[in-house]
C-alpha positions as CSV (number, residue, x, y, z in Angstrom):
1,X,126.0,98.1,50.4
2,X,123.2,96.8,48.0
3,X,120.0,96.6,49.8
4,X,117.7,93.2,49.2
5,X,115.2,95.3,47.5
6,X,117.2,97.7,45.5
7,X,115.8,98.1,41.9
8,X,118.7,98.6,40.4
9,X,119.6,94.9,40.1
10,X,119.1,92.6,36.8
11,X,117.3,90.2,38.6
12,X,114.7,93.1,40.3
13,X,114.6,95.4,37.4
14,X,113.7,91.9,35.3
15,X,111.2,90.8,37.9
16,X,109.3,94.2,37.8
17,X,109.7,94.5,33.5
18,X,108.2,90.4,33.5
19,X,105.1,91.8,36.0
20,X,104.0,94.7,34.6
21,X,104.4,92.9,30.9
22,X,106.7,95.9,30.0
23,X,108.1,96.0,26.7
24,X,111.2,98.6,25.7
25,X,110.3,101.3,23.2
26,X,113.1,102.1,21.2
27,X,111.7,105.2,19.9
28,X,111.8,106.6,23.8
29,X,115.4,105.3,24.2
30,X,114.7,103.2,27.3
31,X,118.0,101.8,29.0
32,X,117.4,101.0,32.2
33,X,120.8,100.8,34.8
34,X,121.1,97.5,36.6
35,X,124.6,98.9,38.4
36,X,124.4,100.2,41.9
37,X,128.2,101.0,42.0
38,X,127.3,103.9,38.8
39,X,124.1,104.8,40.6
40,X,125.7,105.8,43.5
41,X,128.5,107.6,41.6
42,X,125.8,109.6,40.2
43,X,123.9,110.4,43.4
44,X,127.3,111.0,45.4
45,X,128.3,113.3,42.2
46,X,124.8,115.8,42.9
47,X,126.0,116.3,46.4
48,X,122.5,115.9,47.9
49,X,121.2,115.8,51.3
50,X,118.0,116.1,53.2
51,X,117.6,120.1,52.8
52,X,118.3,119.7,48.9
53,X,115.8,118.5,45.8
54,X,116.4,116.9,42.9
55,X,114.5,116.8,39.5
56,X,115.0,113.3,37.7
57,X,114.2,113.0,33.8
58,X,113.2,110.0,32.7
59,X,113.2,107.7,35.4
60,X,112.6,104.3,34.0
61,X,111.3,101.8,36.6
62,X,112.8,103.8,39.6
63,X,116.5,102.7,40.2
64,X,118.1,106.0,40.7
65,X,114.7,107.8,41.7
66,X,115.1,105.2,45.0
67,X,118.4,106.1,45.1
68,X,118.0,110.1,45.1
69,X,114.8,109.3,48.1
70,X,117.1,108.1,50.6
71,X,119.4,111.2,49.8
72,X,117.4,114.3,49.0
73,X,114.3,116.3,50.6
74,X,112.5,116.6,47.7
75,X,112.0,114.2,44.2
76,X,110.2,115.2,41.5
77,X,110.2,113.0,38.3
78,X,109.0,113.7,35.4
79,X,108.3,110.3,32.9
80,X,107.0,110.3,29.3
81,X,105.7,107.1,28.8
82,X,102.4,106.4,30.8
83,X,103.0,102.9,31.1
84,X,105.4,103.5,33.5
85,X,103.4,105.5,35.9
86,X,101.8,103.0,37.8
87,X,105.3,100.4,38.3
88,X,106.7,104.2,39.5
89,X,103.8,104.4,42.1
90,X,104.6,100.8,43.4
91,X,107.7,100.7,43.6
92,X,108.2,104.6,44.9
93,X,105.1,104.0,47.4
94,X,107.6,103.8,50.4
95,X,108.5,107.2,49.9
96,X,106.2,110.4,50.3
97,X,108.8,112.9,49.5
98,X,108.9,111.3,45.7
99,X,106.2,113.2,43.4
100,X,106.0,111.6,39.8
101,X,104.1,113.4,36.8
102,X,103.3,112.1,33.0
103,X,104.7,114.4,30.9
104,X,107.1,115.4,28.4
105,X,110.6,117.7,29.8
106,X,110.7,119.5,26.6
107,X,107.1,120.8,26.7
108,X,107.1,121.1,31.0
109,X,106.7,124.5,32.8
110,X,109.7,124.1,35.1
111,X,109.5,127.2,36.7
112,X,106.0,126.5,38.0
113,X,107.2,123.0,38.6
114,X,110.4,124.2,40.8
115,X,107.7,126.6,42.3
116,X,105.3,123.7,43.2
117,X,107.7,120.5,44.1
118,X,111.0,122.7,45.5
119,X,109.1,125.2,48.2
120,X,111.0,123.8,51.1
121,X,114.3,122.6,49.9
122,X,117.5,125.1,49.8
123,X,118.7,124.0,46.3
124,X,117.9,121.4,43.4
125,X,120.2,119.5,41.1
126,X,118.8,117.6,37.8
127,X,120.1,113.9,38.4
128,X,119.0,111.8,35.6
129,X,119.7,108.9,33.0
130,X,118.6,111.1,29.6
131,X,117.2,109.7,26.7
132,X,120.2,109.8,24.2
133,X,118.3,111.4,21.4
134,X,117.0,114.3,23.2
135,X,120.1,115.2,25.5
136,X,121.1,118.2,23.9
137,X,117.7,119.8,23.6
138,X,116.8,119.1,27.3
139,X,120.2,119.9,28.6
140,X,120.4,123.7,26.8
141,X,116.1,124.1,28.0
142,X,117.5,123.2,31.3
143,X,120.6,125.8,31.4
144,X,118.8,128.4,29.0
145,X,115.3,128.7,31.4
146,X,118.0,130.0,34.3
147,X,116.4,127.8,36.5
148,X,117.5,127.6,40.3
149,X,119.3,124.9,39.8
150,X,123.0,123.8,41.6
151,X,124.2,121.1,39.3
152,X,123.3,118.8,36.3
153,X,124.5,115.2,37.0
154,X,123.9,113.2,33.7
155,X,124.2,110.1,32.0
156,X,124.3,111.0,28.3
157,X,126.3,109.5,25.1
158,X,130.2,109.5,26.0
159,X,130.6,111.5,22.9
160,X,127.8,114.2,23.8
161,X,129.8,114.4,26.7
162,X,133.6,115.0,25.4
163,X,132.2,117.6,23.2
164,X,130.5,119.1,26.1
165,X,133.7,119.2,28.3
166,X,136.3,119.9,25.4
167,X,138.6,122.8,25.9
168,X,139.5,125.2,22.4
169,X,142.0,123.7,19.8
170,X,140.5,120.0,20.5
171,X,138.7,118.2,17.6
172,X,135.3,117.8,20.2
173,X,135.3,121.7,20.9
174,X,132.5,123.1,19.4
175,X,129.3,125.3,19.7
176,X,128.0,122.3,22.0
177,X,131.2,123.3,24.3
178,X,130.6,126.8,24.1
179,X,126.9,127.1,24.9
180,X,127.6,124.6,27.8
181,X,130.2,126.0,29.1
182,X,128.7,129.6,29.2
183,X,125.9,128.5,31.4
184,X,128.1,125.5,33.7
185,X,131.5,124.5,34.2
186,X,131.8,120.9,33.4
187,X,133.1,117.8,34.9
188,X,133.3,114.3,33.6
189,X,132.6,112.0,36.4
190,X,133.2,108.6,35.1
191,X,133.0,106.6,31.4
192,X,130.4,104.1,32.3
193,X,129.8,100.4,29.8
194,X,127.2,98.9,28.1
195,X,126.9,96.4,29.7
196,X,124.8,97.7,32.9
197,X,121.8,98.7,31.1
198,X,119.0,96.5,29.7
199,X,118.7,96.1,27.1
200,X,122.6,97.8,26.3
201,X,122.7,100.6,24.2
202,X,124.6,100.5,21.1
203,X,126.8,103.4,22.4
204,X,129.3,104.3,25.4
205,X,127.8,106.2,28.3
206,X,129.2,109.3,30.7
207,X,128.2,110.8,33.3
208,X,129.1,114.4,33.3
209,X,128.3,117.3,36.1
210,X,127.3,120.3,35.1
211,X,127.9,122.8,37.9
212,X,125.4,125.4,37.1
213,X,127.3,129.3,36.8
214,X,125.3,132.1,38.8
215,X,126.9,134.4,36.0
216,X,128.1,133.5,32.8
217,X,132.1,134.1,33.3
218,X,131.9,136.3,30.1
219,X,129.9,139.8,29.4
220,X,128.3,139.9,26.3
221,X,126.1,142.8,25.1
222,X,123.2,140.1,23.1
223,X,123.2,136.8,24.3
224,X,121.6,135.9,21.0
225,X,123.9,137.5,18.7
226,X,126.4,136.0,20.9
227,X,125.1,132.2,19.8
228,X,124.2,133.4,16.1
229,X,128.3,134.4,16.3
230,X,129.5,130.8,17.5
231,X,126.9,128.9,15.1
232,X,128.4,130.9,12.0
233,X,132.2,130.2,13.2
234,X,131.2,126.7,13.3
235,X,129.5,126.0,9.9
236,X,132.1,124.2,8.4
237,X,134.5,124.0,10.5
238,X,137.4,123.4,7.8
239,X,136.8,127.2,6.7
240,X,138.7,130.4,8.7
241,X,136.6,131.9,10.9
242,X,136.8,134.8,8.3
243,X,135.1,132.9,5.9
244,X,132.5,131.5,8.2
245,X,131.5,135.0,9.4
246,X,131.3,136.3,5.8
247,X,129.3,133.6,4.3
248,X,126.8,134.7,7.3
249,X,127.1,138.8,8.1
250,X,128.5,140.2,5.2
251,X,127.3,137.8,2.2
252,X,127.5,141.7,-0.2
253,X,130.6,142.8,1.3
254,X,134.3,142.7,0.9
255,X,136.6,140.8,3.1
256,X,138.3,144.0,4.5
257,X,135.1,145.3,6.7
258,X,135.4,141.9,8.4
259,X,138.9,142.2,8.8
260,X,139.5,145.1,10.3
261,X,136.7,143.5,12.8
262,X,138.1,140.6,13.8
263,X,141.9,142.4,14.1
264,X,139.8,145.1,16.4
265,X,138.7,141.8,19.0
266,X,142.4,140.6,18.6
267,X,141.6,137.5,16.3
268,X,143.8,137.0,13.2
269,X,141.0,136.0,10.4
270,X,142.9,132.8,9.5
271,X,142.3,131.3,12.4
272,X,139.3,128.5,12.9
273,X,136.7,128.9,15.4
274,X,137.9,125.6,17.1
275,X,140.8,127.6,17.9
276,X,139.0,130.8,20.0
277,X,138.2,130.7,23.7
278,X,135.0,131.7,25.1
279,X,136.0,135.0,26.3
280,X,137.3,135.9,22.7
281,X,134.1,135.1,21.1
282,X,132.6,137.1,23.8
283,X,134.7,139.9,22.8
284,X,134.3,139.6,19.3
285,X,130.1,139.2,19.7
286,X,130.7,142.8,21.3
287,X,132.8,144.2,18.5
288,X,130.5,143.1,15.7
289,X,127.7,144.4,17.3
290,X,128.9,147.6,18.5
291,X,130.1,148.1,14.8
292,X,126.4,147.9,13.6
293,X,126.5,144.2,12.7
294,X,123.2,142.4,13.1
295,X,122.1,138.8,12.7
């Protein structure tokens, strides 16, 4: 039931934006949400409660950081654009549990932030709207820092999502799939329009869960070699994954070296690298490496 002073309404969020004489930047790739129905399938989707934080990026004017307060122990959120700081400490003022600092994600010492802001809660989940042209970059700092975290619960471009989500053989899987799917298992949770943001974006939202793996389901000797492998299958993805993997670790070689390989991890070389599953790139990171192959 929508409260009287919820934020997340377009005649509040409108109110508030007229106030403070706030004007969208479209280099920060401001969309505020004006839809309490996909806020609280976002909140619902973190599976939050009093013992449990959550780290918002990005938060705008508030709507889902007020949301996440009446859920969560703990709120941290972290905003870019110092304009926005003092609307944040208005409108967040009813709630002590909500800590906000001016920064940027990207350049951010989580772990001394989840040290600081998450003391007393049992677990944290990242709930945020992200800033379309930076999702991938804070997503893959997010999974790669091995932070403490449960889930990711997102709201990033529809597309950004499929690829995330896509399963081998599909035209969205991709090293994007991979390197999410290595660190999380994830869920789409719902396709969401544009019309509940202002101002709309001029692409379709997602919001996708990202259950964060203790383990990676895979063993791999070098987790680096092991992305170098999956970024050369995928340079041009209309090439065998022979080809790809030539062009990048044996440039002086023949073909037959590579071969053998890639018949030695099970994977005929005409195949594609849309085609192999995580565990066989897994398997055939190991093989490379353990037959002296370097990146």
């Amino acid at each position: 039931m929508q409260r009287m002073d919820d934020i997340a309404s377009p005649r509040r969020t409108k109110e508030i934006i007229q106030r403070h004489g706030f004007s969208f930047k479209k280099s920060l790739g401001q969309n505020f949400l004006i839809d309490q129905n996909i806020l609280g399938k976002i909140v619902e989707a973190a599976g939050l409660d009093a013992s449990k934080g959550a780290l918002e990026i990005g938060p705008g004017i508030g709507a889902l950081t007020e949301k996440l307060a009446r859920e969560a122990g703990a709120v941290t959120a972290v905003e870019i654009d110092q304009r926005l700081i003092p609307i944040l400490q208005e409108v967040l003022e009813p709630y002590p549990h909500v800590r906000i600092h001016h920064g940027d994600v990207l350049k951010t010492d989580l772990g001394a932030l989840f040290r600081e802001d998450f003391a007393n809660v049992s677990k944290v989940s990242v709930v945020a709207n992200l800033p379309y042209y930076v999702t991938t970059p804070i997503l893959m700092k997010l999974l790669e820092e091995r932070l403490p975290l449960e889930n990711i619960v997102v709201m990033i471009q529809k597309e950004v999502a499929e690829r995330m989500a896509a399963s081998p053989g599909t035209k969205d899987y991709g090293s994007l799939s991979i390197a999410v799917q290595y660190y999380s298992e994830p869920e789409l949770v719902c396709i969401v329009p544009k019309t509940v943001f202002i101002p709309q974006p001029n692409v379709e939202s997602a919001v996708i869960r990202l259950k964060v793996r203790e383990q990676p389901p895979v063993e791999v000797d070098d987790e680096n070699f092991f992305f170098q492998v999956v970024h050369a299958s995928f340079a041009q993805r209309r090439k065998t994954i022979a080809n790809n993997l030539k062009t990048r670790f044996f440039p002086k070689e023949g073909r037959e070296r590579l071969e053998e390989l890639l018949h030695a991890a099970g994977i005929e070389p005409s195949r594609r690298g849309e085609t192999l599953s995580l565990q066989e790139y897994a398997t055939l990171c190991n093989v490379l490496l353990r037959a002296g192959v370097r990146g």
